[in-house]
VMD Tcl script that draws the C-alpha trace (Angstrom):
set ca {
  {9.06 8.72 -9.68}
  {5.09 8.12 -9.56}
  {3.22 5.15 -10.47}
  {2.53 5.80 -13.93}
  {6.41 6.41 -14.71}
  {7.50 3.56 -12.81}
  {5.13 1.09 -13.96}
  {6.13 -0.35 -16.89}
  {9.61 -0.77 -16.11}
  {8.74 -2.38 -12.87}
  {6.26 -5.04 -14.81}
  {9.22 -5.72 -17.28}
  {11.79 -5.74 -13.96}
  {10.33 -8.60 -11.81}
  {10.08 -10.99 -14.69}
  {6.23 -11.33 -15.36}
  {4.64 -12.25 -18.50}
  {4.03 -8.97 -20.68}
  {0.86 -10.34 -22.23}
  {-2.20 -8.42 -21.40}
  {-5.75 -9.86 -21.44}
  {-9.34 -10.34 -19.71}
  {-9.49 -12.26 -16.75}
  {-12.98 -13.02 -14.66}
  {-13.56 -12.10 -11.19}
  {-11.17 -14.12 -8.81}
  {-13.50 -16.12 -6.17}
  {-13.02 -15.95 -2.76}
  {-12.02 -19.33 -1.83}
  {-10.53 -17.86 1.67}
  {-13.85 -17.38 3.35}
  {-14.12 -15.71 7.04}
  {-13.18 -12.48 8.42}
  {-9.42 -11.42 8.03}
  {-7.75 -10.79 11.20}
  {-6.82 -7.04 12.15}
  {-3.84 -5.41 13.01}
  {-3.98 -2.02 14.48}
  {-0.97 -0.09 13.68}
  {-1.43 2.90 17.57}
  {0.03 -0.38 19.51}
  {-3.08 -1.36 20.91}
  {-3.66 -5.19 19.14}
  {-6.97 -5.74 19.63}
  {-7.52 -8.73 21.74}
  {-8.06 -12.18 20.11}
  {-6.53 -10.92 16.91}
  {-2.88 -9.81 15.41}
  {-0.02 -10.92 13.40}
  {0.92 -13.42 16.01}
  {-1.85 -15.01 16.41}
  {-2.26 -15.69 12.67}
  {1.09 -17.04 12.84}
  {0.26 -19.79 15.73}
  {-3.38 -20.30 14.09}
  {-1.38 -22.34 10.91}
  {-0.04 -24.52 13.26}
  {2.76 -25.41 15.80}
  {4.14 -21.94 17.27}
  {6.69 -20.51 14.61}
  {9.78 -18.05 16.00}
  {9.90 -16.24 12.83}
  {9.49 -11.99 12.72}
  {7.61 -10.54 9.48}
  {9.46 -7.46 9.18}
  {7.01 -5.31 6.48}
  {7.66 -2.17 4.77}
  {5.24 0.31 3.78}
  {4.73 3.90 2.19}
  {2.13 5.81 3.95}
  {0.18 8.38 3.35}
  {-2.41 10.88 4.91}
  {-5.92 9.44 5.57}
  {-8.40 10.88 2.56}
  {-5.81 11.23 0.41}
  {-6.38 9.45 -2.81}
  {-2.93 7.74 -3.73}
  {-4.94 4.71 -5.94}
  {-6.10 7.51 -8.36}
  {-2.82 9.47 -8.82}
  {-0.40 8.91 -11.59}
  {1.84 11.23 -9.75}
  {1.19 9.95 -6.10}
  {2.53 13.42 -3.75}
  {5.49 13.23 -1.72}
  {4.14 16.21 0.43}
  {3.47 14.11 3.91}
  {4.86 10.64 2.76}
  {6.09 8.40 4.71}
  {7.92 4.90 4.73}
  {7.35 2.41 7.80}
  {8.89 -0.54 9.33}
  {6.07 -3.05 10.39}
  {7.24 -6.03 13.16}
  {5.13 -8.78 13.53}
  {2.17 -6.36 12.79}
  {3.25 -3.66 14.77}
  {5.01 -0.10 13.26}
  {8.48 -0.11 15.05}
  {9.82 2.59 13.01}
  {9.01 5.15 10.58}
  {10.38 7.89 8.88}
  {9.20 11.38 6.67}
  {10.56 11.07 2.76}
  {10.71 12.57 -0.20}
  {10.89 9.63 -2.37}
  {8.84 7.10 -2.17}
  {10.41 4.84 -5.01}
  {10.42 1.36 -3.28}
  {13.69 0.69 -4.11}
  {14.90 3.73 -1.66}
  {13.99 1.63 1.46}
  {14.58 -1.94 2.92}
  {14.56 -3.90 6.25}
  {17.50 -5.31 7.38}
  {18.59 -7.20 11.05}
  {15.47 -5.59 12.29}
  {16.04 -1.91 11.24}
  {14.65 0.44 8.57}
  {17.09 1.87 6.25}
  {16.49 4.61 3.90}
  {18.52 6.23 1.36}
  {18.57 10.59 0.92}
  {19.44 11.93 -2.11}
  {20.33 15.22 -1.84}
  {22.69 17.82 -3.76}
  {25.48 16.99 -1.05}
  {25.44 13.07 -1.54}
  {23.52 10.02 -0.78}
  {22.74 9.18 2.86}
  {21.70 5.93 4.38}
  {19.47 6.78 7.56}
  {18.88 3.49 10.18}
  {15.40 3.71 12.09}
  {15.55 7.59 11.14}
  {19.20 8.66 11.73}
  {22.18 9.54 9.58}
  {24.59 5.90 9.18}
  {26.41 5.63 6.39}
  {27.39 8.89 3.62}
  {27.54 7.73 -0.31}
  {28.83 10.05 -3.34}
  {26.59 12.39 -4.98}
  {24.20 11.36 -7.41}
  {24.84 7.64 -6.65}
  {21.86 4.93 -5.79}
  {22.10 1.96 -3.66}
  {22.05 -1.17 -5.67}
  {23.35 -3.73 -3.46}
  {23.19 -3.54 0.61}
  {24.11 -6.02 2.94}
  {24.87 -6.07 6.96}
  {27.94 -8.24 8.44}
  {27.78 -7.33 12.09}
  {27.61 -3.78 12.76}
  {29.06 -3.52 9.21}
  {27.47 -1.88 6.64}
  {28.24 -2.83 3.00}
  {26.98 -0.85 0.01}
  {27.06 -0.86 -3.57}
  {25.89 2.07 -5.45}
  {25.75 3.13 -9.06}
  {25.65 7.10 -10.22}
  {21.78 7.50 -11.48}
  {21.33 7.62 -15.14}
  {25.15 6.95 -15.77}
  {28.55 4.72 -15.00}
  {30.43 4.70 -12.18}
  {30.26 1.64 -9.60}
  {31.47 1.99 -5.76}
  {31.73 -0.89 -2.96}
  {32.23 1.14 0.47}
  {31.82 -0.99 4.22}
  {30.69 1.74 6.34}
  {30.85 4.60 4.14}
  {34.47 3.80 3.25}
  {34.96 3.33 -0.21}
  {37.09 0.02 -1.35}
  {36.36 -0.41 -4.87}
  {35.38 1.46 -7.65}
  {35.15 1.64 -11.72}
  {33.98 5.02 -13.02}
  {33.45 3.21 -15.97}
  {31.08 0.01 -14.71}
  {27.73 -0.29 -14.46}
  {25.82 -3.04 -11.85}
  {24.68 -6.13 -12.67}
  {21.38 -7.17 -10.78}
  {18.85 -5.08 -9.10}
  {18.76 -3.56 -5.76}
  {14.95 -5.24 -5.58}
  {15.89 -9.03 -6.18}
  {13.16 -11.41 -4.50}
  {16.20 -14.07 -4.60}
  {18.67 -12.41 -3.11}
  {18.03 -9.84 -0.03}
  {21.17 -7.74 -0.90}
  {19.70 -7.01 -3.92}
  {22.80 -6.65 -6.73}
  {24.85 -8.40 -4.12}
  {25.89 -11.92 -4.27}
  {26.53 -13.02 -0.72}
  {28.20 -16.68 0.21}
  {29.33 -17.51 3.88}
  {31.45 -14.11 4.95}
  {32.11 -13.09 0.94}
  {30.51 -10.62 -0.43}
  {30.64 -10.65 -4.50}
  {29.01 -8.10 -7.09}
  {29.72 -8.14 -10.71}
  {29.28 -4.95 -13.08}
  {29.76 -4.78 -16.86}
  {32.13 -1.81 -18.86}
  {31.74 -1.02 -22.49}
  {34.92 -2.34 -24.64}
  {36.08 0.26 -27.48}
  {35.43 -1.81 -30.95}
  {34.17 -4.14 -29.33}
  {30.01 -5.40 -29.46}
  {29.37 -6.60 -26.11}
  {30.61 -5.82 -22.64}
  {33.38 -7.18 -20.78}
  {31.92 -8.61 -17.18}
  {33.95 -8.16 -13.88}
  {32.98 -10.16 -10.73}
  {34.57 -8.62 -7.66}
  {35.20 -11.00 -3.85}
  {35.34 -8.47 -1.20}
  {36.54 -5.60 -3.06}
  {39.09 -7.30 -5.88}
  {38.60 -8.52 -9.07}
  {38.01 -11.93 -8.78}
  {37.20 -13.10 -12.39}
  {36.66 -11.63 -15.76}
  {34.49 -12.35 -19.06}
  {36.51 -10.56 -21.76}
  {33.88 -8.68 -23.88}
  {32.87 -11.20 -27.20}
  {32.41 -14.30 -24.78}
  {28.58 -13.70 -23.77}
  {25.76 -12.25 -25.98}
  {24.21 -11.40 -22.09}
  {24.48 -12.43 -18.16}
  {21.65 -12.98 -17.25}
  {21.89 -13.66 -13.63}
  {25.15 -15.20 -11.62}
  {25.32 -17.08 -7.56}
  {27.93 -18.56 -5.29}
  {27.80 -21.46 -3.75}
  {30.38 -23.57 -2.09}
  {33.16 -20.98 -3.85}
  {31.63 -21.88 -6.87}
  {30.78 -19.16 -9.38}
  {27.57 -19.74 -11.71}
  {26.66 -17.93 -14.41}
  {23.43 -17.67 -16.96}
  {24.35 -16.61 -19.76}
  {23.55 -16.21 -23.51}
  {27.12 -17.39 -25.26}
  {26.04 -16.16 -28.77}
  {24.45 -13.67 -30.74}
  {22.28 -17.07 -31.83}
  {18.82 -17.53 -30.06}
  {18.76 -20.68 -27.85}
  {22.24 -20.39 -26.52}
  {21.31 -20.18 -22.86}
  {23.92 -21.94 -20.92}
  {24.75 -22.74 -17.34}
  {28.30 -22.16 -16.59}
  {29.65 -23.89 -13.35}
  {33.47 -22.55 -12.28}
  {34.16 -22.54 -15.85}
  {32.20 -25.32 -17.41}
  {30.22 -24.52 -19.35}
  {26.62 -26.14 -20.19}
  {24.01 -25.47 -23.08}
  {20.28 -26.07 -21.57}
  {19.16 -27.13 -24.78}
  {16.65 -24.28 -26.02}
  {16.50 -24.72 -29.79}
  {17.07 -21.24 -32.13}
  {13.58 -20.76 -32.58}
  {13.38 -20.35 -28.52}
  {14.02 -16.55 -27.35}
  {14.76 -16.38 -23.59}
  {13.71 -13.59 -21.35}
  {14.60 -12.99 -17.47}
  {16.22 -15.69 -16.90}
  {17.28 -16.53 -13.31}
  {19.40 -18.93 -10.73}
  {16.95 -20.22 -8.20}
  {18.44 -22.42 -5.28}
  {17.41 -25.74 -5.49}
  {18.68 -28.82 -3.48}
  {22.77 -28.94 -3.85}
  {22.70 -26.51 -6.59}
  {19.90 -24.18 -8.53}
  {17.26 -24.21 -11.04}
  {17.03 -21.90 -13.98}
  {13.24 -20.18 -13.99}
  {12.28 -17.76 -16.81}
  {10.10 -17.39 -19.39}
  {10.90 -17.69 -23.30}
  {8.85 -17.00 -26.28}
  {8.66 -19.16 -29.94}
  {9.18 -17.95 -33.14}
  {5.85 -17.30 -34.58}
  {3.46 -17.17 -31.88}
  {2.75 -14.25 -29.61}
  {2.78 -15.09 -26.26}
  {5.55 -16.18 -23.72}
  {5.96 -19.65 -21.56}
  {6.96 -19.85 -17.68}
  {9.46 -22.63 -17.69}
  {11.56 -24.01 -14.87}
  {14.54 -26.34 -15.48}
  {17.16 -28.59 -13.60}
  {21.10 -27.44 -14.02}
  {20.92 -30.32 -16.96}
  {17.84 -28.56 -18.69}
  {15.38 -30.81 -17.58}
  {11.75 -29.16 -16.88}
  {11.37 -29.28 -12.96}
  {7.95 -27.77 -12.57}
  {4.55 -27.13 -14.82}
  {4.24 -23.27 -14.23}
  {1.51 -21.41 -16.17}
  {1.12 -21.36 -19.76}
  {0.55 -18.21 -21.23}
  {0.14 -16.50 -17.55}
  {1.54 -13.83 -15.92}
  {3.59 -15.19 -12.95}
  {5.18 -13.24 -10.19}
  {8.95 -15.20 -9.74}
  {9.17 -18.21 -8.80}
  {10.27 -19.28 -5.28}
  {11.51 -22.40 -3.85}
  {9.21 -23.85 -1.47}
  {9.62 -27.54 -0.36}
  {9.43 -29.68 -3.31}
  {8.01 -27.30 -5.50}
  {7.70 -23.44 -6.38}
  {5.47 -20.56 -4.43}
  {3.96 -18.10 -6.96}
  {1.20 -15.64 -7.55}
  {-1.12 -15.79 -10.77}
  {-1.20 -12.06 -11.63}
  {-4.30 -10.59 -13.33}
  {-4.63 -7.93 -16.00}
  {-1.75 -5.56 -15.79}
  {-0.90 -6.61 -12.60}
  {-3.53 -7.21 -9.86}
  {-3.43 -10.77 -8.04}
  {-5.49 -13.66 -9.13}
  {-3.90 -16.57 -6.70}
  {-1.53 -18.35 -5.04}
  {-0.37 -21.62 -6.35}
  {2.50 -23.36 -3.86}
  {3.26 -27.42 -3.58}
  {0.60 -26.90 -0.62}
  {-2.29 -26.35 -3.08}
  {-3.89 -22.94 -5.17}
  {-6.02 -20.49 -4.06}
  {-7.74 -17.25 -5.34}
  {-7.88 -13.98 -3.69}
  {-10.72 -11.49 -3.19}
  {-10.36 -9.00 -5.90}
  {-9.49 -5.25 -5.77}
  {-5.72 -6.34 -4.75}
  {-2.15 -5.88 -6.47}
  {1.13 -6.31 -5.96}
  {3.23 -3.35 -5.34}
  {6.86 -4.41 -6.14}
  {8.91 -7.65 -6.74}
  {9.96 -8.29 -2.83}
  {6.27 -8.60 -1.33}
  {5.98 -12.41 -2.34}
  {8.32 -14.50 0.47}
  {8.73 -18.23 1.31}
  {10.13 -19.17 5.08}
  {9.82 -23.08 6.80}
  {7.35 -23.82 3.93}
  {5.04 -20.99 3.73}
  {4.40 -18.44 1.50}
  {3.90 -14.71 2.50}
  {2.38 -12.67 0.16}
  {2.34 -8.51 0.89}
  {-0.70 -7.28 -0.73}
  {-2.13 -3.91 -1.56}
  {-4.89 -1.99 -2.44}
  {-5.48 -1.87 -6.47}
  {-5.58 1.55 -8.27}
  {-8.34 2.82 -10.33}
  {-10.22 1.78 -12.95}
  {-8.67 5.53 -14.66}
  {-4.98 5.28 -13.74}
  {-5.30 1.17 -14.25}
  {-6.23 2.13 -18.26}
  {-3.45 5.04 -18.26}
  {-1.03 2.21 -16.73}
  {-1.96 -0.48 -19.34}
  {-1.23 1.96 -22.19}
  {1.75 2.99 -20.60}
  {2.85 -0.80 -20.09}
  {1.59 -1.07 -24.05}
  {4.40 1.26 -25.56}
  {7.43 0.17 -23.56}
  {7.00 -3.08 -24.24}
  {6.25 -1.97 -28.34}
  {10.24 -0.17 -27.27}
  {11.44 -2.80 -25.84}
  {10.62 -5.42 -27.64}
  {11.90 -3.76 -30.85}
  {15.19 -3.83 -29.29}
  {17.12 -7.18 -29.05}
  {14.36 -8.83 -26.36}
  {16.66 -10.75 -23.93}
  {18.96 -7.59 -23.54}
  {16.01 -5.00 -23.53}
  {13.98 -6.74 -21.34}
  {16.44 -8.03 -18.77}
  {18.39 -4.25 -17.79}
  {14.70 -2.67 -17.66}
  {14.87 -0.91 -14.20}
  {13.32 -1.99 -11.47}
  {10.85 0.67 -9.64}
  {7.23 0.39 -7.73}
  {4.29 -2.12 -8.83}
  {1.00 -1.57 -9.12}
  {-1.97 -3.47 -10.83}
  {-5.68 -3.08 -11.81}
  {-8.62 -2.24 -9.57}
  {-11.12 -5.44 -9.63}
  {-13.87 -3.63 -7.79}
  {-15.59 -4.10 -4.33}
  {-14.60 -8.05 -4.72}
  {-16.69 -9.71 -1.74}
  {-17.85 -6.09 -0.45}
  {-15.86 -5.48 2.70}
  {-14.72 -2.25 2.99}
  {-10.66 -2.07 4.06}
  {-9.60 -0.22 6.68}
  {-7.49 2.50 4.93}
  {-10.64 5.15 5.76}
  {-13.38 4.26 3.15}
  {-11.30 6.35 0.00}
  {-13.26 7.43 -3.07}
  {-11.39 6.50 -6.10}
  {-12.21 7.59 -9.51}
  {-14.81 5.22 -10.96}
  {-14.71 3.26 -8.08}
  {-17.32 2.09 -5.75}
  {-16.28 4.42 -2.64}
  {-14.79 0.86 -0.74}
  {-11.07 0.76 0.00}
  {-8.97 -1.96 0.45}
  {-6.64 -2.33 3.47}
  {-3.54 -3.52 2.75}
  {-3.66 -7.23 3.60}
  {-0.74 -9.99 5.00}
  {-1.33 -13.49 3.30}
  {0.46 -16.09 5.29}
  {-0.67 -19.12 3.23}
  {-4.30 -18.37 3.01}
  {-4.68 -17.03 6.15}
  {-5.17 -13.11 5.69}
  {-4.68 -10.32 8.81}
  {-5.52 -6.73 7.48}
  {-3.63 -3.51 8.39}
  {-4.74 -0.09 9.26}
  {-3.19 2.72 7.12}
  {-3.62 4.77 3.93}
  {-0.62 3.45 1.25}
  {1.05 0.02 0.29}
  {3.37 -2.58 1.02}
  {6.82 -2.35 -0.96}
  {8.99 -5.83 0.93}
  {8.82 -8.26 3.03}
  {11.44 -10.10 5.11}
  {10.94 -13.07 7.39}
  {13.82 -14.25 9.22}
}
mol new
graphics top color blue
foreach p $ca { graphics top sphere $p radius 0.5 }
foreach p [lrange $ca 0 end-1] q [lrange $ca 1 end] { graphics top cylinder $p $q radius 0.2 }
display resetview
């Protein structure tokens, strides 16, 4: 899929604010030089990854595991709506250094992941679906099916995949298949910034997934959650307008939901119980999701009022109480717990970065940046990561915001909570913001169309301490464990 096909979805996916407007110049409130990271295995002296790390204070035992699509040095991938596959590559990045990488065909960011250390990569061919570790053959799916949940127990590899474009729902551990609906379809996405299995719920040694199936004469779906393979509760289809998101915790099942075809329904259910959050009718509610907090979670989201045209960030308690004061009328990448607060980035325009707001303070980045899918923002012991990348061109940014412009004219059209919360989740990109503070990146000094002829490297932000990396593409995750 290229950029300009994947776009929209993706902004609707991670739960920003579709609102589109002016914003001025971010200022660089960083100041300095970045740090460098040579990707040969040579780290220059005095700089790297690791010494970034220890530079934010006492010495932290973490790993930043990155991954990356690469491409060719000259070749232009910020101007083209239809980035080529021809040479591609996807990378696995350790503490600053490429461990792994791999040749691909599709460079969809959801194809790709890092997980206990390793690269994994799913092949679609006419024969099936393969999952490759660190470049060889593991685990053998069905054909046509795409991974939408992925987790590792041991040497154990667990897998849920859906059949592209249609029904069908399989749970296999190594490749052997244990459950499976023809007729379901997943709930979640297999790029979740809350959860690293992606549609997978995971609590202690379970592993839970829920998928929805159409009900003959009925209107809405009936809801299965599944516990290692069996059926482990059911919503008969008529009890929710939508589920929006769902978690485990201490064997207790949680669900968001929307009980009504009434606006301002949105209720917490805990094992059963079941708990309005107080949204009034006029309130429609939009991405909704279950954010660990303390003993239990948050609910995060953003809604809109009847009558005006723009959407609110909220965060509220389990009782509906607001939590946190998020951004107005901004668009907001989603929310993470962090201390006694949330980590965030301020997005700008379509969807470059403006700042970083975290209980630890705000700042603003250089311009010129974006961010290239929903699992590049982290939180780990207290700090935020955020995976930046270079920002497309001034061109493809105005092809992108038109593009943006009509799916959300489809979607919102459509009922909004259930439109806007199964949009598909694919690869992010933003608008270009120019030479920012003038430093030319070190992806090779590309010409884009309209641009200035400086290129931005893609760039680590470990609070606000940057380290810049040396190669042509983007950042699609990160994971620090």
């Amino acid at each position: 899929m290229g950029i300009r096909a994947g776009f929209a979805a993706a902004v609707l996916a991670v739960g920003v604010l579709p609102v589109l407007w002016a914003c001025s110049p971010a200022e660089d409130l960083f100041g300095g030089t970045p740090r460098n990271v040579s990707l040969d295995g040579r780290r220059k002296p005095g700089h790297g990854l690791t010494d970034s790390l220890a530079a934010l204070g006492p010495p932290d035992t973490s790993h930043v595991y990155l991954t990356a699509v690469q491409f060719a040095y000259g070749y232009d991938w910020q101007s083209d709506s239809v980035p080529s596959q021809r040479g591609a590559k996807v990378a696995l990045l350790v503490d600053g250094r490429e461990a792994v990488s791999m040749g691909v065909s599709d460079i969809d960011s959801d194809s790709h992941r890092a997980a206990g250390g390793h690269l994994f990569v799913d092949v679609a061919t006419p024969a099936g679906t393969t999952v490759y570790r660190d470049g060889l053959p593991l685990v053998k799916l069905g054909v046509g099916e795409k991974v939408m949940g992925f987790h590792l127990i041991g040497d154990d590899v667990h897998t849920l995949s859906q059949r592209r474009g249609g029904a069908g729902v399989y749970y296999r551990i190594n490749g052997a298949l244990l459950f499976q609906d023809p007729a379901g379809t997943a709930v979640g996405e297999p790029e979740d910034p809350l959860n690293p299995g992606g549609a997978f719920r995971i609590a202690g040694d379970d592993v839970w997934f829920c998928y929805r199936i159409p009900v003959k004469g009925q209107s809405g779906d009936e809801f299965r959650f599944v516990r290692n393979g069996s059926i482990a509760a059911t919503l008969p289809a008529g009890t929710v307008r939508e589920l929006f998101d769902f978690a485990v915790r201490d064997s207790v099942l949680y669900r968001l939901e929307m009980r009504s075809r009434d606006a301002g329904s949105l209720s917490l259910v805990r094992d059963g119980r079941v708990h309005g959050l107080g949204f009034p009718p006029y309130v429609t509610v939009h991405k909704a999701r279950l954010v660990p907090w303390g003993d239990g979670f948050a609910v995060t989201g953003y809604k809109r009022i009847s009558g005006l045209d723009y959407y609110i960030n909220f965060a509220v308690s389990e009782d509906g109480e607001d939590i946190a004061v998020l951004p107005f009328r901004e668009m907001i990448s989603q929310p993470l717990p962090c201390g006694d607060g949330f980590s965030y980035l301020i997005l700008d325009g379509v969807c470059g970065v403006n700042s970083s707001v975290s209980p630890g303070g705000a700042f603003n980045f250089p311009s010129g940046y974006s961010l290239m899918g929903p699992r590049c923002t982290a939180v780990h012991r207290g700090r935020s990561y955020a995976a930046l990348s270079p920002a497309v061109s001034p061109a493809l940014s105005t092809a992108l915001s038109t593009a943006l412009s009509q799916a959300l004219s489809t979607a919102l059209s459509q009922a909004p909570s259930t439109a806007l919360s199964q949009a598909p989740s694919t690869a992010l990109v933003g608008t270009d913001g120019g030479d920012g503070n003038g430093r030319a990146g070190a992806a090779g000094g590309i010409d884009r169309a309209g641009g200035t002829g400086n290129a931005r490297a893609p760039r680590l932000y470990v609070d606000s301490l940057a380290t810049d990396f040396n190669f042509n593409g983007y950042f699609t995750s990160i994971v620090v464990e």
